[in-house]
mmCIF file as Biopython writes it, N, C-alpha, C and O atoms, coordinates in Angstrom:
data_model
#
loop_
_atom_site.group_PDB
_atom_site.id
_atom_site.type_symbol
_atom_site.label_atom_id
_atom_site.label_alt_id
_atom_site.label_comp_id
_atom_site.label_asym_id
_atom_site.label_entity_id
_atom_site.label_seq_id
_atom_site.pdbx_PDB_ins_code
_atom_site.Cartn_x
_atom_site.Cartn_y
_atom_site.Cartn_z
_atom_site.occupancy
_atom_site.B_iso_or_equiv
_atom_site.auth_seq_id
_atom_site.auth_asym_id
_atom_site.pdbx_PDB_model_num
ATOM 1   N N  . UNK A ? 1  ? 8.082   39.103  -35.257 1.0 0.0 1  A 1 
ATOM 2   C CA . UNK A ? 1  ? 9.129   38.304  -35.855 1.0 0.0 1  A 1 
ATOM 3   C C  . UNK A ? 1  ? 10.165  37.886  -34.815 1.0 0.0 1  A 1 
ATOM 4   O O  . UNK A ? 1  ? 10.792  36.827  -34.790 1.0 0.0 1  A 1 
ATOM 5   N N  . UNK A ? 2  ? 10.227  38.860  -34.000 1.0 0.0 2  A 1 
ATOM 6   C CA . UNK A ? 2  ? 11.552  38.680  -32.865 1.0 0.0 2  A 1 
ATOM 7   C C  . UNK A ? 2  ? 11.133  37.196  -32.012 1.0 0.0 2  A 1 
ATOM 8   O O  . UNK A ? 2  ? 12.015  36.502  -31.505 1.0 0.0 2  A 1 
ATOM 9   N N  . UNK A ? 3  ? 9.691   36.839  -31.941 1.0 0.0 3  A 1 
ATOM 10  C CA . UNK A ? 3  ? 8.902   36.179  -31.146 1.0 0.0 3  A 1 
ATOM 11  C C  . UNK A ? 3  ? 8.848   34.862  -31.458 1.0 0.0 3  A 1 
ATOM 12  O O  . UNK A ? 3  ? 8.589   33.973  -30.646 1.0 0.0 3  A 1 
ATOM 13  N N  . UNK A ? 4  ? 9.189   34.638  -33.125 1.0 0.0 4  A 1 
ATOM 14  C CA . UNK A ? 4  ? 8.965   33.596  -33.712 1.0 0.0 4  A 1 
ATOM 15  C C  . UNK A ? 4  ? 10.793  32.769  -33.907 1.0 0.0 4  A 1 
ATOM 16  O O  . UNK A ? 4  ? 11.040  31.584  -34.133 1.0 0.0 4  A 1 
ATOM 17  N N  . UNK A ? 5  ? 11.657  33.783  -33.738 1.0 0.0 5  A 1 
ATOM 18  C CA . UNK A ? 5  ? 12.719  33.560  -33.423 1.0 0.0 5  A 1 
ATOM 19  C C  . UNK A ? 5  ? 13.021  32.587  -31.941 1.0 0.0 5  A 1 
ATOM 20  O O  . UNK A ? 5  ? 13.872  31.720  -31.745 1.0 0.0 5  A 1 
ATOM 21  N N  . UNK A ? 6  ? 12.306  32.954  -31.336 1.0 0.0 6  A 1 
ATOM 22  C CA . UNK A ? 6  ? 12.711  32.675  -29.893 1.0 0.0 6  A 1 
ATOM 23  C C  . UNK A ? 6  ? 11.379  31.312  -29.929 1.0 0.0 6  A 1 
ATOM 24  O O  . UNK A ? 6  ? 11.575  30.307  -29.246 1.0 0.0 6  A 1 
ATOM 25  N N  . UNK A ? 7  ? 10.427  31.403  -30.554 1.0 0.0 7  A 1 
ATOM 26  C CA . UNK A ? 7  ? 9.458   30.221  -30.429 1.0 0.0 7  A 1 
ATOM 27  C C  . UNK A ? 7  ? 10.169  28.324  -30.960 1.0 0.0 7  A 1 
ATOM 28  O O  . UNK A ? 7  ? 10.241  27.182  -30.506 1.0 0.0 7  A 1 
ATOM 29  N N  . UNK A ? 8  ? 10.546  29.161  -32.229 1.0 0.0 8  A 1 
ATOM 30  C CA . UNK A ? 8  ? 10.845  28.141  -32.845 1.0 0.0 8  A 1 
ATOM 31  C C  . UNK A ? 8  ? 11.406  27.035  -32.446 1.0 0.0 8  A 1 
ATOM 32  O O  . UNK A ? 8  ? 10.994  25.877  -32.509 1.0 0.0 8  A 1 
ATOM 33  N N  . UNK A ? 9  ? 12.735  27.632  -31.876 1.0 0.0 9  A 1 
ATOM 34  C CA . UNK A ? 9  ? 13.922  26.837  -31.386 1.0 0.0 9  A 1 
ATOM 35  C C  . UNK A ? 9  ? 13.380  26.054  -29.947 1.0 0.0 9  A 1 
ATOM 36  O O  . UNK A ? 9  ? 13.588  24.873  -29.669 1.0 0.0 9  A 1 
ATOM 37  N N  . UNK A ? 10 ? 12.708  26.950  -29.207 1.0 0.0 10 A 1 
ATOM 38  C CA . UNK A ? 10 ? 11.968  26.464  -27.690 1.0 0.0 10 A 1 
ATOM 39  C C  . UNK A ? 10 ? 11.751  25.179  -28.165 1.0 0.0 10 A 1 
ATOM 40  O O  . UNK A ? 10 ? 12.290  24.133  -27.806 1.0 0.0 10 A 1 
ATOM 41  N N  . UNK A ? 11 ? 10.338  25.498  -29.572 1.0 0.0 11 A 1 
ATOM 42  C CA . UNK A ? 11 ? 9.420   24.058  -29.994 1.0 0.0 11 A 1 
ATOM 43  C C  . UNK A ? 11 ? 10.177  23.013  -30.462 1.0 0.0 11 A 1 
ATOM 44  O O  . UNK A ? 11 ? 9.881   21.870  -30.115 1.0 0.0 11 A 1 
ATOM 45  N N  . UNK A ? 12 ? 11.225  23.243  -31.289 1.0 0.0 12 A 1 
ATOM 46  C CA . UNK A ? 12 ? 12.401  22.206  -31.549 1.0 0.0 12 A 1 
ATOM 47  C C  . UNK A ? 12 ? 12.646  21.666  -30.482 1.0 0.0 12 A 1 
ATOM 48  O O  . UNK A ? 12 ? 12.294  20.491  -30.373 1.0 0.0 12 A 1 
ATOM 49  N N  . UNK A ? 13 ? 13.215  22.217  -29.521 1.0 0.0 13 A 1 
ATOM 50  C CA . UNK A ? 13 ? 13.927  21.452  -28.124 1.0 0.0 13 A 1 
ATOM 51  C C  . UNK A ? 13 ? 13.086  20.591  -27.301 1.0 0.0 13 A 1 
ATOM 52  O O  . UNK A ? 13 ? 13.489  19.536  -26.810 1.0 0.0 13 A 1 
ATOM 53  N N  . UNK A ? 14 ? 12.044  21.007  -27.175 1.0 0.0 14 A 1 
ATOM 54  C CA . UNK A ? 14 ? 10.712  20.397  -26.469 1.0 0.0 14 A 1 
ATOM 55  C C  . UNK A ? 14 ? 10.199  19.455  -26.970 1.0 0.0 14 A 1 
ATOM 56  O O  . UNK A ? 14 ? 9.688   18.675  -26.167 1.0 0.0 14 A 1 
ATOM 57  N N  . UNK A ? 15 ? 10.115  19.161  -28.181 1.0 0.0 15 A 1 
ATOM 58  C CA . UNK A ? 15 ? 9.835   18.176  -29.233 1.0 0.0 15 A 1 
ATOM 59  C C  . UNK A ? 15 ? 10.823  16.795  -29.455 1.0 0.0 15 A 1 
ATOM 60  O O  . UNK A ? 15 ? 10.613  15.587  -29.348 1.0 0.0 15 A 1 
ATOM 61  N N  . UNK A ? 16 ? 11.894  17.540  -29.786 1.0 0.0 16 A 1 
ATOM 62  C CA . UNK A ? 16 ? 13.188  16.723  -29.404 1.0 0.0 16 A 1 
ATOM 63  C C  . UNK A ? 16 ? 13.320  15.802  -28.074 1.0 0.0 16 A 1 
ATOM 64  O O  . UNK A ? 16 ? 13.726  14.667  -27.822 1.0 0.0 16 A 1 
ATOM 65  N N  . UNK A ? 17 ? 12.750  16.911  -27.343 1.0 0.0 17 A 1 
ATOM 66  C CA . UNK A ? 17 ? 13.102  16.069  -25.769 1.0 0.0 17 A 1 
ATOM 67  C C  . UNK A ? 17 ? 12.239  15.272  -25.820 1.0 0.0 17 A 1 
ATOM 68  O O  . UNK A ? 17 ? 12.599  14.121  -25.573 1.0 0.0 17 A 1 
ATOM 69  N N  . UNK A ? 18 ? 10.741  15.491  -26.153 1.0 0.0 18 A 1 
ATOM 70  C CA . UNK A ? 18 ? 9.914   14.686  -25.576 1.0 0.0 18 A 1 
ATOM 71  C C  . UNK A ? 18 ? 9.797   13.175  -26.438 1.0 0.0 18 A 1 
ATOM 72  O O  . UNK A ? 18 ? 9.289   12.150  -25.984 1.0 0.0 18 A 1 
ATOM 73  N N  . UNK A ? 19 ? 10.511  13.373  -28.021 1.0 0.0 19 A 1 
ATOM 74  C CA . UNK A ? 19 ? 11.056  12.280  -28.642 1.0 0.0 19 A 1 
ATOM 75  C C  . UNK A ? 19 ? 11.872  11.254  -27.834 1.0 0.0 19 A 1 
ATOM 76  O O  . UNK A ? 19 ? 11.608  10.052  -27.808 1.0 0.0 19 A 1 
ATOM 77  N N  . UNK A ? 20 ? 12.806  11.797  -27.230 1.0 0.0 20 A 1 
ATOM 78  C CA . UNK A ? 20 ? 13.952  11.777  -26.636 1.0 0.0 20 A 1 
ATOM 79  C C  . UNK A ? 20 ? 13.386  10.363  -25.397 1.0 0.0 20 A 1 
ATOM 80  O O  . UNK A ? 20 ? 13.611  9.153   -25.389 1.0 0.0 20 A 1 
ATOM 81  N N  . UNK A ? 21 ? 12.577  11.290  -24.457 1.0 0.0 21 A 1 
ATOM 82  C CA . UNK A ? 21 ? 12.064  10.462  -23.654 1.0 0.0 21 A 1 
ATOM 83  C C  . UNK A ? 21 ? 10.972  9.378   -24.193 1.0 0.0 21 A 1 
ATOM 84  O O  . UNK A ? 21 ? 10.985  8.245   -23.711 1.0 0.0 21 A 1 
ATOM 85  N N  . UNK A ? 22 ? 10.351  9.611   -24.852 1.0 0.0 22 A 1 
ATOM 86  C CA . UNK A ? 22 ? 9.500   8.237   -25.249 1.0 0.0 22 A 1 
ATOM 87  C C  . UNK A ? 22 ? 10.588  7.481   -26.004 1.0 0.0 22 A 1 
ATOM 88  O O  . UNK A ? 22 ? 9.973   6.442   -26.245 1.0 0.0 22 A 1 
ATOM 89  N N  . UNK A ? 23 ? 11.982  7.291   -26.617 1.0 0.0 23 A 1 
ATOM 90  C CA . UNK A ? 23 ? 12.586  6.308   -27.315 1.0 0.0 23 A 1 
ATOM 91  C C  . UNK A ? 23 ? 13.200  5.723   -25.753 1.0 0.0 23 A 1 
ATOM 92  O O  . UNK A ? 23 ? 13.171  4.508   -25.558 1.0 0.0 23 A 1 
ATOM 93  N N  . UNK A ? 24 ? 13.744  6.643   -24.681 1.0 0.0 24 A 1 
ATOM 94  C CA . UNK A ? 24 ? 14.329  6.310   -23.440 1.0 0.0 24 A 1 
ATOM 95  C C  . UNK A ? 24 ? 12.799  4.902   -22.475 1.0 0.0 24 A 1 
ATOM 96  O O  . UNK A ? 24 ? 12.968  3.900   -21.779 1.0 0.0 24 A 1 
ATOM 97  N N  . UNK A ? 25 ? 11.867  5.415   -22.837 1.0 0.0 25 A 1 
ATOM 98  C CA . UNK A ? 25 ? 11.001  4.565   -22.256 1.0 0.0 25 A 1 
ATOM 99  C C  . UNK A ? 25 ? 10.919  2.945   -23.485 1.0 0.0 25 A 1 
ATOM 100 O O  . UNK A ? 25 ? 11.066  1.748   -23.239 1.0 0.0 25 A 1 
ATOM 101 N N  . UNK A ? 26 ? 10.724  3.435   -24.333 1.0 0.0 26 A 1 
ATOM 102 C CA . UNK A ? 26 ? 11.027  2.172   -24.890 1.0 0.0 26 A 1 
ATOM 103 C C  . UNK A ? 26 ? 12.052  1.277   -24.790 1.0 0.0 26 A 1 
ATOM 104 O O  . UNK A ? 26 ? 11.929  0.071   -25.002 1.0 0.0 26 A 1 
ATOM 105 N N  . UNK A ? 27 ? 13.051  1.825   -24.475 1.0 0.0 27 A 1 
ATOM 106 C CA . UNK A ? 27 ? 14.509  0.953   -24.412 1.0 0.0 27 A 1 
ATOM 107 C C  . UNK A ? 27 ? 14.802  0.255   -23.140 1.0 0.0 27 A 1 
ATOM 108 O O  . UNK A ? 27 ? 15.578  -0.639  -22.801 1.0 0.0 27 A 1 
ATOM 109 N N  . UNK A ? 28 ? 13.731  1.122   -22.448 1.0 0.0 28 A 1 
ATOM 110 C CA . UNK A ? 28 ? 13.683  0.694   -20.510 1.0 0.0 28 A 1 
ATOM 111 C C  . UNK A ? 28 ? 12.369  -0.430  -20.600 1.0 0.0 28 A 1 
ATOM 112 O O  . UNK A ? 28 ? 12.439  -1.044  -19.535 1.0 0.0 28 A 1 
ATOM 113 N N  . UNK A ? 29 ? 11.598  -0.790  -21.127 1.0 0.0 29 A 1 
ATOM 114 C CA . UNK A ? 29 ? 10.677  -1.685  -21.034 1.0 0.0 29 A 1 
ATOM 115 C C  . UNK A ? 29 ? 9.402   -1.176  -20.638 1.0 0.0 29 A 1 
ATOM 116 O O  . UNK A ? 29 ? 8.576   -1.994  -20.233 1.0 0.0 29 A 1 
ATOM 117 N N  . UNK A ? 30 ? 9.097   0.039   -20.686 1.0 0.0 30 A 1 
ATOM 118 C CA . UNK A ? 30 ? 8.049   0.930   -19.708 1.0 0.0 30 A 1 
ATOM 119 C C  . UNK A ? 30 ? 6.398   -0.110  -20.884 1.0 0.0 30 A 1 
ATOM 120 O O  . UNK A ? 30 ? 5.242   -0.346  -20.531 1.0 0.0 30 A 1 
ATOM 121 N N  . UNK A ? 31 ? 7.139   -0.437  -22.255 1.0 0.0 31 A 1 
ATOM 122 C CA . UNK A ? 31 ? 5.891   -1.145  -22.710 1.0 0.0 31 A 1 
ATOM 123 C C  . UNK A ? 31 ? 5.366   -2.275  -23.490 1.0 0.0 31 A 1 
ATOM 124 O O  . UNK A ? 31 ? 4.587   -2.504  -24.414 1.0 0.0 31 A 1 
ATOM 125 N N  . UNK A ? 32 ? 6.603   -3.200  -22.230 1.0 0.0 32 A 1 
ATOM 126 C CA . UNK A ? 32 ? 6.334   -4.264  -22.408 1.0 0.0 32 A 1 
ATOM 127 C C  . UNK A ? 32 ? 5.518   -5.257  -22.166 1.0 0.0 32 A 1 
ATOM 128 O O  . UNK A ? 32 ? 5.435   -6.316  -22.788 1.0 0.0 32 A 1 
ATOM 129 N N  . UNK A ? 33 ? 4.643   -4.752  -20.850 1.0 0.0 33 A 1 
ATOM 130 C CA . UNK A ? 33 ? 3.331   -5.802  -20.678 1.0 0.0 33 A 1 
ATOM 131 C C  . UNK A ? 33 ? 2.399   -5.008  -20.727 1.0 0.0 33 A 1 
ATOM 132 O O  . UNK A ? 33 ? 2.461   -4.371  -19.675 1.0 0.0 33 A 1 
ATOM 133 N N  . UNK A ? 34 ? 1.169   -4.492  -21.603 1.0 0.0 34 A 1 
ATOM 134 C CA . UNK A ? 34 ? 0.381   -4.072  -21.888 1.0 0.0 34 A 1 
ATOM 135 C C  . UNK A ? 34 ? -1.137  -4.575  -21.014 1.0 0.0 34 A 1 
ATOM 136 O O  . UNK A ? 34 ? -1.990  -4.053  -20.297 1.0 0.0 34 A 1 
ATOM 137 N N  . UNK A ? 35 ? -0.868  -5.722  -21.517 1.0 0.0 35 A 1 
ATOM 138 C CA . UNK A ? 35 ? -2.114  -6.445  -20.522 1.0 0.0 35 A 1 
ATOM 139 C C  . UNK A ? 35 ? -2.028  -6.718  -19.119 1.0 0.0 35 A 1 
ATOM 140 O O  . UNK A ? 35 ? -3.033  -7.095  -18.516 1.0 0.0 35 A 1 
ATOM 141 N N  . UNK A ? 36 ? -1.225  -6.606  -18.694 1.0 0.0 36 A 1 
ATOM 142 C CA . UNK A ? 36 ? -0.667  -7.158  -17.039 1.0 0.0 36 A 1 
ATOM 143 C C  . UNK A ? 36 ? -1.554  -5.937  -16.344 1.0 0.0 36 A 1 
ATOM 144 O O  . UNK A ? 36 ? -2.266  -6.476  -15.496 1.0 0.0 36 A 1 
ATOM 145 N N  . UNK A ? 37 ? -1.700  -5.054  -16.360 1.0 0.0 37 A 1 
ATOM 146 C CA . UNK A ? 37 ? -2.488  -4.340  -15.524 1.0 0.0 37 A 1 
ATOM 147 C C  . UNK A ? 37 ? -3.978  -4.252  -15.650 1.0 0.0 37 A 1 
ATOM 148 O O  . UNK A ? 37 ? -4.801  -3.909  -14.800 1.0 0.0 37 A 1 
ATOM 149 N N  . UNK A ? 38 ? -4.153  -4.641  -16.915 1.0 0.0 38 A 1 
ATOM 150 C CA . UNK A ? 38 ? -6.281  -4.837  -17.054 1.0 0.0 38 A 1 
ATOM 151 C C  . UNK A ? 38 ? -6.296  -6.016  -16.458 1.0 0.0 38 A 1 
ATOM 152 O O  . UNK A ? 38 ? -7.368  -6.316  -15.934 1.0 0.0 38 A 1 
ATOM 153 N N  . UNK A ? 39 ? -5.292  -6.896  -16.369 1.0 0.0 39 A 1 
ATOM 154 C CA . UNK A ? 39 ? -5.997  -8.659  -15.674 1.0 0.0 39 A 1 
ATOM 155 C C  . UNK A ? 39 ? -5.406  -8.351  -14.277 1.0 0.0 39 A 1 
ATOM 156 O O  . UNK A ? 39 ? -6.257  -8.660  -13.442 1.0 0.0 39 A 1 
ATOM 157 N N  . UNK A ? 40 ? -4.502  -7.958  -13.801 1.0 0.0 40 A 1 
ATOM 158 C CA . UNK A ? 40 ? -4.083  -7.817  -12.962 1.0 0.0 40 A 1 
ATOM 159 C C  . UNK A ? 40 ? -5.558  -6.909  -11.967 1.0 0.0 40 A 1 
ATOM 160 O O  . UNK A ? 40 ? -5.642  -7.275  -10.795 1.0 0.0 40 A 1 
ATOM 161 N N  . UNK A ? 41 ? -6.308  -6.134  -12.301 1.0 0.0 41 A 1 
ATOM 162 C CA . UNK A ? 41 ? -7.085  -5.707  -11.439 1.0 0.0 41 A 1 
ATOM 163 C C  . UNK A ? 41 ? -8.469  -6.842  -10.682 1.0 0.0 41 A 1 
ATOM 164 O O  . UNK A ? 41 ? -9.061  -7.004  -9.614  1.0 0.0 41 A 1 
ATOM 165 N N  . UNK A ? 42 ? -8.415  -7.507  -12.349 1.0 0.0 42 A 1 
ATOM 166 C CA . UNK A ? 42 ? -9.808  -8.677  -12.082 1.0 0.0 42 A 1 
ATOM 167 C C  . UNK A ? 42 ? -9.040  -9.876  -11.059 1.0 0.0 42 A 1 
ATOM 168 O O  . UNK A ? 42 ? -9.661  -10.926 -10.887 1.0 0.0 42 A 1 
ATOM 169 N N  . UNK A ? 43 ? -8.112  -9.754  -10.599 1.0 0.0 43 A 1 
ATOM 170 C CA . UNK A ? 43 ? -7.825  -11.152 -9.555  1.0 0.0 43 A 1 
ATOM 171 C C  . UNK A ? 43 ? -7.824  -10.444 -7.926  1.0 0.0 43 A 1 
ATOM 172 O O  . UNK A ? 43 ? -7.781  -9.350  -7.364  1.0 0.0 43 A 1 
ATOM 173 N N  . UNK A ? 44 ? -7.882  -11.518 -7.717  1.0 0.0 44 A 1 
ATOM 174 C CA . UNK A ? 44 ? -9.197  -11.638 -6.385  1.0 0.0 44 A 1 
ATOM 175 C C  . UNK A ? 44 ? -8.061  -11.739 -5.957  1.0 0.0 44 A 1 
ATOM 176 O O  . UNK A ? 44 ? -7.534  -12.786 -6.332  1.0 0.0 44 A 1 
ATOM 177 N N  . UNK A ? 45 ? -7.120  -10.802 -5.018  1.0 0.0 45 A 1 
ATOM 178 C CA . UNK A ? 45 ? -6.127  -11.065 -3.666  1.0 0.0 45 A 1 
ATOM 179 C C  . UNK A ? 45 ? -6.291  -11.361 -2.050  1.0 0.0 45 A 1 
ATOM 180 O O  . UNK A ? 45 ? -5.401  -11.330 -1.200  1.0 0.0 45 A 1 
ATOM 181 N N  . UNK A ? 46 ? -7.438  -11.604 -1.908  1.0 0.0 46 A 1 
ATOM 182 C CA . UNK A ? 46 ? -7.894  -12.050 -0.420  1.0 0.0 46 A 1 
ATOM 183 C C  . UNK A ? 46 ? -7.146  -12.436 0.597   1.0 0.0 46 A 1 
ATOM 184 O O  . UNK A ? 46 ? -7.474  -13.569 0.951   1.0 0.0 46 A 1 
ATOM 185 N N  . UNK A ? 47 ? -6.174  -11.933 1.301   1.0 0.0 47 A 1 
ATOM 186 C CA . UNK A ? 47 ? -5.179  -12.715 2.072   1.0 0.0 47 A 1 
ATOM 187 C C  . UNK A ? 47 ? -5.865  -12.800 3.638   1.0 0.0 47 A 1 
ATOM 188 O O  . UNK A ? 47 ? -5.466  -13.463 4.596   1.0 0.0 47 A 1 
ATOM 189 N N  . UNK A ? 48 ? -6.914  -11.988 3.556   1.0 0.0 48 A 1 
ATOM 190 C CA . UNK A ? 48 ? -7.037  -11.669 5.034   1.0 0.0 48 A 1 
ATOM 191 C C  . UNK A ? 48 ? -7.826  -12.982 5.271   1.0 0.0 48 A 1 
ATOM 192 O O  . UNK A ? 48 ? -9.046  -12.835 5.343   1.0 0.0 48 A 1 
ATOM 193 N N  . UNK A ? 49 ? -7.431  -14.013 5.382   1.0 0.0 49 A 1 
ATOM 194 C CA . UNK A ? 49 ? -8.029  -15.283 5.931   1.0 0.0 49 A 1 
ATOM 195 C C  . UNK A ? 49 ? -8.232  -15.038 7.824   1.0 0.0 49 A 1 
ATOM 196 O O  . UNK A ? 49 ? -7.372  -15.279 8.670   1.0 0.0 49 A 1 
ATOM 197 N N  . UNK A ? 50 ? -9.513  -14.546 8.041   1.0 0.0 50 A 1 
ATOM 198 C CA . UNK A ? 50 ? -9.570  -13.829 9.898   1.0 0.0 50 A 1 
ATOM 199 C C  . UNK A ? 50 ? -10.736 -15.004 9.824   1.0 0.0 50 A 1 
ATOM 200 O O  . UNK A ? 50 ? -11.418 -15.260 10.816  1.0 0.0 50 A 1 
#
């Protein structure tokens, strides 16, 4: 019981936080272009014109 005392509150806080940070990433833009990185791999950057 002493264990579940001390669990609880941990899991609250940890939960909280990690709420915490995914609303902080939303508000920062972390997911705003979704697609920009799957097309972004298929283009051809070739600069080395030798």
């Amino acid at each position: 019981m002493n264990g579940l005392a001390l669990l609880i509150p941990v899991a609250l806080f940890l939960g909280l936080g990690g709420l915490g940070v995914f609303f902080w990433t939303l508000r920062s833009g972390q997911y705003d272009d979704l697609d920009g990185a799957a097309v972004r791999i298929l283009l051809d950057d070739d600069d080395d014109d030798a």
